[in-house]
C-alpha positions in Angstrom: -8.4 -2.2 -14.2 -9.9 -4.1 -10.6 -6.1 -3.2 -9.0 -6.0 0.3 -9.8 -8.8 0.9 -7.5 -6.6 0.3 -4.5 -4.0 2.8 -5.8 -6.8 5.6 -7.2 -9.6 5.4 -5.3 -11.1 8.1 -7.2 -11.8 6.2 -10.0 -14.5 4.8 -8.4 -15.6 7.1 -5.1 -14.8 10.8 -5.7 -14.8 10.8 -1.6 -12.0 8.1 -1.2 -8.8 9.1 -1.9 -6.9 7.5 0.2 -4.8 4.8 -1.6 -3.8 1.7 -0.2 0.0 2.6 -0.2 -0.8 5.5 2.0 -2.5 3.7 3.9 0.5 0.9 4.6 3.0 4.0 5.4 0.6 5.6 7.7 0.1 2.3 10.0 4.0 1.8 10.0 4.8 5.4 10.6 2.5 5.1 13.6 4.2 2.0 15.1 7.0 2.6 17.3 10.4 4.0 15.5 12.9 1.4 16.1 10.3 -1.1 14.1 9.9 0.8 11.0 12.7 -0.7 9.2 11.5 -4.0 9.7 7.6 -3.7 9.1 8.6 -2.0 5.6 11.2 -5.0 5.0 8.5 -7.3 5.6 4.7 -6.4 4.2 2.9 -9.5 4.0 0.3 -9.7 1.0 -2.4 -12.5 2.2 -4.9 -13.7 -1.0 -8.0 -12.2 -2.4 -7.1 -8.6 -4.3 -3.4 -8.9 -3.7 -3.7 -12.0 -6.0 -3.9 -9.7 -9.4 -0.8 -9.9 -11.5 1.9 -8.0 -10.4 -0.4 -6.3 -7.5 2.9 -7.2 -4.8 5.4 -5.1 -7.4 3.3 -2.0 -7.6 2.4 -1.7 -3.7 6.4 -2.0 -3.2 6.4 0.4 -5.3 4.2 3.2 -4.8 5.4 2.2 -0.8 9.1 2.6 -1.7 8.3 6.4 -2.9 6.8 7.4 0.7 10.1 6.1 1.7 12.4 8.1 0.0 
């Protein structure tokens, strides 16, 4: 259940509610617009949390759905 945190922040913090593919779209929909295509072709997972089983699928995922 650790990963779900990152995607329902409720679970744990009624006051966080943010979750982490929100967060992704929101730092590439604030870079210029001529690089969004390219930062959402290319998110970078680097170790620690990202390492739980099938973390990389879900964050595509929940980020492709912003997309659309």
């Amino acid at each position: 259940m650790a990963p779900d945190v990152f995607f329902h922040p409720e679970f744990v913090n009624k006051d966080y509610r943010e979750p982490i593919d929100m967060i992704v779209d929101h730092a590439i929909l604030t870079s210029p617009i001529d690089t969004r295509t390219s930062l959402y072709a290319n998110i970078v997972l680097s170790g620690g949390s990202t390492l739980f089983k099938n973390f990389d699928k879900w964050l595509e995922q929940e980020v492709r759905w912003w997309v659309i």
